[in-house]
GUGUTOR-348752 format. One line per field, with one value per atom (N, C-alpha, C): residue number from 1; x, y, z; residue in three letters; atom name. Coordinates in steps of 0.02 Angstrom, whole numbers, plus 50000, padded with zeros to 5 digits. Example, Ala and Ser with C-alpha at 12.3 -4.5 7.8 and 13.67 -1.06 7.14 Angstrom:
<nodes>
i c(1, 1, 1, 2, 2, 2)
px c(50660, 50615, 50660, 50642, 50684, 50645)
py c(49716, 49775, 49835, 49888, 49947, 50002)
pz c(50390, 50390, 50390, 50354, 50357, 50394)
aa c(ALA, ALA, ALA, SER, SER, SER)
at c(N, CA, C, N, CA, C)
</nodes>
This chain:
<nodes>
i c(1, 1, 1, 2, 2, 2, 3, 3, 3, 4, 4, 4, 5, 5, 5, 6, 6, 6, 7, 7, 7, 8, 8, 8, 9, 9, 9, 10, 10, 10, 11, 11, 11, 12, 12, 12, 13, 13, 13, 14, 14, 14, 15, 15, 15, 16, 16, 16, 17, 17, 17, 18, 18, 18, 19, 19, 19, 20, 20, 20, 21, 21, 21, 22, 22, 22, 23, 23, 23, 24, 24, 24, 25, 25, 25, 26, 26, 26, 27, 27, 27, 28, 28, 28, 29, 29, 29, 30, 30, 30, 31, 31, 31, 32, 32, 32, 33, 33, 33, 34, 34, 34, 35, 35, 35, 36, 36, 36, 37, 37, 37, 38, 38, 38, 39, 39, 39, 40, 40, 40, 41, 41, 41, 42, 42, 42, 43, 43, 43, 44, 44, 44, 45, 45, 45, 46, 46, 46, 47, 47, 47, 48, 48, 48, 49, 49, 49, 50, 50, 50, 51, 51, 51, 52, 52, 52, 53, 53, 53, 54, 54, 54, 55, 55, 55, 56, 56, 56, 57, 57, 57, 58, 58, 58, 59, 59, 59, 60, 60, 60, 61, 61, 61, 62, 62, 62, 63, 63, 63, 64, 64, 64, 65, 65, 65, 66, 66, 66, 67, 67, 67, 68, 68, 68, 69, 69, 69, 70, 70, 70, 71, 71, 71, 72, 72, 72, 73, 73, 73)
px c(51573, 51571, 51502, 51504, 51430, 51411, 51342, 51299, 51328, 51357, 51388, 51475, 51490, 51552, 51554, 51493, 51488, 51464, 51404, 51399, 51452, 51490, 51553, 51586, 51584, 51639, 51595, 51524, 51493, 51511, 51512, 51505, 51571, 51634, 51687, 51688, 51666, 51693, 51620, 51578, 51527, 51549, 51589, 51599, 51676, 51694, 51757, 51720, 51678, 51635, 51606, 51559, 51559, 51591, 51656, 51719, 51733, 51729, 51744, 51691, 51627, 51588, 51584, 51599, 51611, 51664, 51723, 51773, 51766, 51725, 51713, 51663, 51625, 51577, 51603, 51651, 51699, 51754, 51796, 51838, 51754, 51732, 51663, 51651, 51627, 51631, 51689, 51734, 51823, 51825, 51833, 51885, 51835, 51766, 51712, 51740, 51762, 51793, 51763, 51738, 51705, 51764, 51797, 51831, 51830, 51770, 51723, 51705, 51691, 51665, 51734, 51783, 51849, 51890, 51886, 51910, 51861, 51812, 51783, 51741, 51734, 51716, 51625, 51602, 51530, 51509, 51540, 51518, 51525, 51568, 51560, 51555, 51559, 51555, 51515, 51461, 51420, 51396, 51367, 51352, 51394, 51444, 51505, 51512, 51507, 51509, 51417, 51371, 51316, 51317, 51348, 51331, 51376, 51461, 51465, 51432, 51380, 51359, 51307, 51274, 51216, 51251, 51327, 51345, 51361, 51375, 51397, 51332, 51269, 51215, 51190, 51195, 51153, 51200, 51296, 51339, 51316, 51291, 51267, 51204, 51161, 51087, 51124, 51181, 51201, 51227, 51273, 51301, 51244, 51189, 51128, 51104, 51091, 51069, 51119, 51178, 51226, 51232, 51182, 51201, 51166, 51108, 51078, 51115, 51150, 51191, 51253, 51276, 51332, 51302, 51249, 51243, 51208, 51178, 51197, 51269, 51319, 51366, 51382)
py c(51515, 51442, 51419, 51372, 51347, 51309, 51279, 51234, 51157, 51140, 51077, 51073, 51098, 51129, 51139, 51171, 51187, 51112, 51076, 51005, 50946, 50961, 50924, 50939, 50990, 51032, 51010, 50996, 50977, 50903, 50877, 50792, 50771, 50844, 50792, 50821, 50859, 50899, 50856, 50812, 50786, 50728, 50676, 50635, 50646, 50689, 50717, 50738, 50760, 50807, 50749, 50690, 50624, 50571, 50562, 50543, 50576, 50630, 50669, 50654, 50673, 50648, 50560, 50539, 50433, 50442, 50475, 50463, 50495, 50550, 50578, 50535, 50495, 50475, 50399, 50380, 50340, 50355, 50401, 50411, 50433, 50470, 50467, 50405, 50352, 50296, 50250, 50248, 50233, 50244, 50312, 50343, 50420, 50417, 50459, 50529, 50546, 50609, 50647, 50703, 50731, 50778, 50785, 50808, 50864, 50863, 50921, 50986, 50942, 50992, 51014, 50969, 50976, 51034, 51049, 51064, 51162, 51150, 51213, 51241, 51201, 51208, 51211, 51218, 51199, 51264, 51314, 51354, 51423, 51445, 51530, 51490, 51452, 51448, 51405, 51377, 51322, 51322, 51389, 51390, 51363, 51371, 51344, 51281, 51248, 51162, 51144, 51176, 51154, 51173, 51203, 51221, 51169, 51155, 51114, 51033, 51005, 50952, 50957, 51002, 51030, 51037, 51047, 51041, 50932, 50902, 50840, 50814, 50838, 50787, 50787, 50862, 50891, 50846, 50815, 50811, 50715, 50709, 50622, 50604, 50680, 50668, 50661, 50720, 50705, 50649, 50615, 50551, 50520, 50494, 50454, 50483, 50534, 50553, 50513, 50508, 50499, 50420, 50388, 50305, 50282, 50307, 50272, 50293, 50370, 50366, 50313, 50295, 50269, 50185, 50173, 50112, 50084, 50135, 50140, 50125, 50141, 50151, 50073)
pz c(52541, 52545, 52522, 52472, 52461, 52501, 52495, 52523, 52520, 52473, 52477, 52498, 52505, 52551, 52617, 52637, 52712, 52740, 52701, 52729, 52736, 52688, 52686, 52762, 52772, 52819, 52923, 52907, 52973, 52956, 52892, 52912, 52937, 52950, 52954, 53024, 53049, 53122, 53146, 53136, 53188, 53227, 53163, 53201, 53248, 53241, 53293, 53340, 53361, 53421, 53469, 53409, 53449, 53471, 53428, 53474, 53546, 53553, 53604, 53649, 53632, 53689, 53716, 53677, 53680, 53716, 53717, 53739, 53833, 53836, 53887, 53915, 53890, 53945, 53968, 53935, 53957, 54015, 54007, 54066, 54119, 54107, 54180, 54176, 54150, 54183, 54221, 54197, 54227, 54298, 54266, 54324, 54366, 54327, 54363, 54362, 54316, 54290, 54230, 54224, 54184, 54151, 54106, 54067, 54043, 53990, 53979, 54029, 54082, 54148, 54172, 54186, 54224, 54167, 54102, 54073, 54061, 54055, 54042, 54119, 54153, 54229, 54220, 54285, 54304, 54323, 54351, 54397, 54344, 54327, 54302, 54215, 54193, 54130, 54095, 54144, 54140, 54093, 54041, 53972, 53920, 53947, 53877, 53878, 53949, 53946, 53915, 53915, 53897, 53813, 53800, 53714, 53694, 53741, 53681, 53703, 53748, 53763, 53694, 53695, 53660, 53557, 53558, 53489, 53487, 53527, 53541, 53528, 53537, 53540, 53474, 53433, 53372, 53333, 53329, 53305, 53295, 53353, 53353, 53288, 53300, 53267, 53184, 53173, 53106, 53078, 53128, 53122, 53100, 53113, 53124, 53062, 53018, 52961, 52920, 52927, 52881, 52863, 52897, 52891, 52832, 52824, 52748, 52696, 52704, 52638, 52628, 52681, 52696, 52673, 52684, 52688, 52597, 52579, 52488, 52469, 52483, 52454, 52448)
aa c(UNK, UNK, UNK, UNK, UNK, UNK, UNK, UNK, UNK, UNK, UNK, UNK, UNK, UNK, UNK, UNK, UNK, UNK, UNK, UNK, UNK, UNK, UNK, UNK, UNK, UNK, UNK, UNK, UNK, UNK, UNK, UNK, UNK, UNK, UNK, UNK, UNK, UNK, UNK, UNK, UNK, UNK, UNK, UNK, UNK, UNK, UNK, UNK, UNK, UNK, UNK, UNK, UNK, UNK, UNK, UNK, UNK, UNK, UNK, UNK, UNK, UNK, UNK, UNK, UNK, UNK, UNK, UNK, UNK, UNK, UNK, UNK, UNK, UNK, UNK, UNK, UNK, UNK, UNK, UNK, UNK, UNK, UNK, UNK, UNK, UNK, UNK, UNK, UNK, UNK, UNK, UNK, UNK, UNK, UNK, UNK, UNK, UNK, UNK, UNK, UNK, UNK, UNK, UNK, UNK, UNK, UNK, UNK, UNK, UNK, UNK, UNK, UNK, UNK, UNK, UNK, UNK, UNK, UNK, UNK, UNK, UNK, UNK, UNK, UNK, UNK, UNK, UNK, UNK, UNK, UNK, UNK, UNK, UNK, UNK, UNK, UNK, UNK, UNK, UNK, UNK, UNK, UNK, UNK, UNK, UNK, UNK, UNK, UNK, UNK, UNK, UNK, UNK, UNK, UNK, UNK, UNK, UNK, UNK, UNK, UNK, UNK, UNK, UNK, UNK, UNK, UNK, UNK, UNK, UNK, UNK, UNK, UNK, UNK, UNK, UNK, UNK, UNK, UNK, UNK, UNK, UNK, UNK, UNK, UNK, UNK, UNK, UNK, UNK, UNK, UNK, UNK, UNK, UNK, UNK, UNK, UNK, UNK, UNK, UNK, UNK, UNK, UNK, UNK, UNK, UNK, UNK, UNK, UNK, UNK, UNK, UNK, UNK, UNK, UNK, UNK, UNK, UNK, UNK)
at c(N, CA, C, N, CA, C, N, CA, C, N, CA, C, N, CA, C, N, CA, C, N, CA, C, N, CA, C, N, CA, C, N, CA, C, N, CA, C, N, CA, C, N, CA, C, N, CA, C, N, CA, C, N, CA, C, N, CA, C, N, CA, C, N, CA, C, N, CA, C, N, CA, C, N, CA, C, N, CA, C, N, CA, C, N, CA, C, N, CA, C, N, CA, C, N, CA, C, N, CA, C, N, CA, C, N, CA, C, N, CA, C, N, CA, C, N, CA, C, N, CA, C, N, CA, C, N, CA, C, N, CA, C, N, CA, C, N, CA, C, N, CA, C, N, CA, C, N, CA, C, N, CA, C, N, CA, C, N, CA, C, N, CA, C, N, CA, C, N, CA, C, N, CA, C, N, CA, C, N, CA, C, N, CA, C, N, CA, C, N, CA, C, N, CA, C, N, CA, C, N, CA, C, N, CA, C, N, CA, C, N, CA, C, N, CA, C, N, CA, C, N, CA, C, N, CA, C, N, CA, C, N, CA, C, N, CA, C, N, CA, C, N, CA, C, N, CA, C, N, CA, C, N, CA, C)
</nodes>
């Protein structure tokens, strides 16, 4: 896979990752339900809910790179 292929391939799975986290910190505000946590748990797998908080945040920073190109267009 080249270099402009693989970027193609993060710009479309980032803003899906930050949907997911927008959408999760919404039902925690609602209904005070953590999804993420409820779904991968807190206690024996607490690494797996932090990598993917930790892929959700790096996934926002790309969003945020992506606006001046967007805003050329």
């Amino acid at each position: 896979m080249d270099k402009e292929k693989s970027l193609n391939v993060v710009s479309a799975i980032a803003p899906i990752l930050v949907s997911i986290g927008a959408i999760n910190m919404g039902i925690e505000g609602i209904m005070e339900e953590n999804i993420i946590e409820n779904v991968f748990g807190t206690v024996g797998s607490h690494t797996i809910t932090k990598i993917i908080y930790i892929l959700i945040g790096i996934a926002a920073l790309w969003n945020i790179g992506l606006i001046p190109k967007l805003l050329k267009k």
